[in-house]
C-alpha positions in Angstrom: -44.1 100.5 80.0 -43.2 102.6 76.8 -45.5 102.0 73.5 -43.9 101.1 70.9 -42.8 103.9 68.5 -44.9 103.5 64.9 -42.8 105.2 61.7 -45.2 105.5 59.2 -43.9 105.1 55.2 -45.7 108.0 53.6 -44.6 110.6 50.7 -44.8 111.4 46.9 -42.8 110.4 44.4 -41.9 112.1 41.4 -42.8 110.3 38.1 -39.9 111.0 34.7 -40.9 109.2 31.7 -36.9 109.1 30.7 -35.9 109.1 27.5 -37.8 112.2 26.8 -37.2 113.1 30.6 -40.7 114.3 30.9 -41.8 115.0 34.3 -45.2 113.6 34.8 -46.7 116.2 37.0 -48.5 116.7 39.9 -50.9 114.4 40.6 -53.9 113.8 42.7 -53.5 112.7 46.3 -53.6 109.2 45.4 -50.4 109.1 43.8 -48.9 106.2 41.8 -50.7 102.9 42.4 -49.1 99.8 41.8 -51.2 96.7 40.9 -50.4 93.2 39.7 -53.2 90.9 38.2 -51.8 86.9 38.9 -52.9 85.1 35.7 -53.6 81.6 36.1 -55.9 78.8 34.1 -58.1 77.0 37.2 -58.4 72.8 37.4 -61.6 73.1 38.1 -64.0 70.4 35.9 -63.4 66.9 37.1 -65.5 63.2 37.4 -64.4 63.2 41.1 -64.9 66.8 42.1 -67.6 68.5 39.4 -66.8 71.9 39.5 -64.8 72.0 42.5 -61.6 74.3 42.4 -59.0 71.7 43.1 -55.7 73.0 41.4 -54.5 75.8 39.8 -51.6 76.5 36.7 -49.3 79.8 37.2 -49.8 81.5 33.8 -47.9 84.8 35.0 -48.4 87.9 35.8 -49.5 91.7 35.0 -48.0 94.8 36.6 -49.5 97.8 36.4 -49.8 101.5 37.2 -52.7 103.7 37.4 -52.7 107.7 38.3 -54.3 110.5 38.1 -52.4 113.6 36.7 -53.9 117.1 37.7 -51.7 119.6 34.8 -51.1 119.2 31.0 -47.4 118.1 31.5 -45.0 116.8 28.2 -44.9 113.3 29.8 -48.7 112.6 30.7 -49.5 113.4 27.0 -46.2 111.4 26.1 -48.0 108.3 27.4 -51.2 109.2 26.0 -50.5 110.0 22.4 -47.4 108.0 22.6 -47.9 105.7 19.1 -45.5 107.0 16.2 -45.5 110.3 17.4 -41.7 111.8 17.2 -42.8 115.0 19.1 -45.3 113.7 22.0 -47.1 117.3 21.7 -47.6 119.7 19.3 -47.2 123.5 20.0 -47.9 122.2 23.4 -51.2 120.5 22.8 -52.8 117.2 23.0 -53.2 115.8 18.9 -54.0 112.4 18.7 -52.3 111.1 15.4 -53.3 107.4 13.9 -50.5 106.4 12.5 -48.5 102.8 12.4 -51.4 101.4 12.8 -50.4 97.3 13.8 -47.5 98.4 15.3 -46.2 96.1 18.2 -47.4 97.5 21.8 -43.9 97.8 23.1 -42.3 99.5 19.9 -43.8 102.3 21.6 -42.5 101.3 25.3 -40.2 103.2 27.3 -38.7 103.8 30.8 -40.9 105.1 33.6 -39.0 105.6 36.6 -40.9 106.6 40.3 -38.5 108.4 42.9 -39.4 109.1 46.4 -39.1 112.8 47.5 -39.1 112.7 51.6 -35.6 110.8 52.7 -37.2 111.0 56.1 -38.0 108.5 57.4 -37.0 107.1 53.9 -40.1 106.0 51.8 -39.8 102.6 50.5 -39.1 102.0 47.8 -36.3 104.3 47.2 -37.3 104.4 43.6 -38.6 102.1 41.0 -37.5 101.7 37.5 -40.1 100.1 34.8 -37.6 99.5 31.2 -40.9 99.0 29.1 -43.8 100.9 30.0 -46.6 102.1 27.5 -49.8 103.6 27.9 -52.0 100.2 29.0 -54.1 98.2 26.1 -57.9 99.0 26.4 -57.1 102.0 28.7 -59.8 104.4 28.4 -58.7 108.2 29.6 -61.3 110.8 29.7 -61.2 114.8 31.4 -64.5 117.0 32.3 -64.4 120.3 30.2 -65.4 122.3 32.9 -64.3 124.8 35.9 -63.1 121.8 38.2 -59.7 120.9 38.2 -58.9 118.2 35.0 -57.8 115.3 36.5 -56.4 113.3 33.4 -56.5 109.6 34.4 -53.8 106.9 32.6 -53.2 103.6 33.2 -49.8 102.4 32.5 -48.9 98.6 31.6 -45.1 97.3 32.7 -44.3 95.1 29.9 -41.5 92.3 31.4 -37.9 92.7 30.4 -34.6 91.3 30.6 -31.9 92.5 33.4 -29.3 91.7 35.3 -30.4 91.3 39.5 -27.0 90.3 41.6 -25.2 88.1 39.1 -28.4 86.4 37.5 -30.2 87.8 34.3 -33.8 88.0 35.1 -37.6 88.5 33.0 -38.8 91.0 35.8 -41.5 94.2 35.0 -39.8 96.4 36.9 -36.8 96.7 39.6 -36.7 98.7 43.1 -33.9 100.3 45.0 
């Protein structure tokens, strides 16, 4: 009897911050990573059951992504720098203004869209699109200054927005082809 034939989904994608179509680079062999943190409050303080987990409210949910860029590319230090700067680098460089302080987070959102490279067999997703992505809240990125290759790690937060799925407007973080 024949074994049954195993396609592994494997392959890079390429990353484009779009409106300043910034490539993202070449990263390290992890890749994109796409996480989700469920948020929810937990029934959990009650006569009958003391501290006993016993129900749960759905308070949402938090998408994000985290990678690990290996050059200086425009859109890495796009999403790093990316608060009330009109020009995301100067001469090329990495300068970290302070301006607009109390901004809103998602003034300073935009779209991050992941394409698979390899057609075959075809990675899945196809792509995926992120309307309102920013640099995440409390992200701490740091580089060593020395002869090993500077990996330049970012987390990314995808802020929900409106769009149409089918014939239904939806809140969704992100959509997939």
């Amino acid at each position: 009897m024949a074994a049954g034939l195993v396609v592994p989904v494997a392959g890079p994608y390429l990353g484009v911050f779009t409106s300043l179509t910034l490539p993202m680079g070449t990263l390290n062999d992890d890749g994109y990573e796409l996480s989700c943190t469920i948020q929810g409050q937990e029934v959990n303080e009650t006569d009958s059951y003391g501290m006993t987990l016993v129900e749960g409210i759905y308070r949402g949910q938090n998408w994000r992504v985290r990678l690990r860029g290996l050059e200086w590319k425009s859109g890495l230090l796009a999403v790093l720098q990316g608060f009330g700067c009109q020009q995301p680098l100067i001469n090329g460089v990495l300068a970290p203004l302070l301006q607009l302080i109390g901004s809103r987070w998602t003034a300073f959102s935009d779209t991050l869209l992941l394409t698979a490279i390899l057609g075959n067999p075809p990675s899945v997703p196809q792509t995926l699109t992120a309307a309102s992505a920013a640099v995440a809240p409390q992200q701490q990125s740091s580089f060593l200054m020395t002869s090993k290759v500077r990996e330049l790690p970012l987390e990314m937060v995808l802020f929900p927005y409106s769009t149409v799925v089918g014939s239904v407007t939806m809140k969704v973080p992100f959509t997939v082809t």
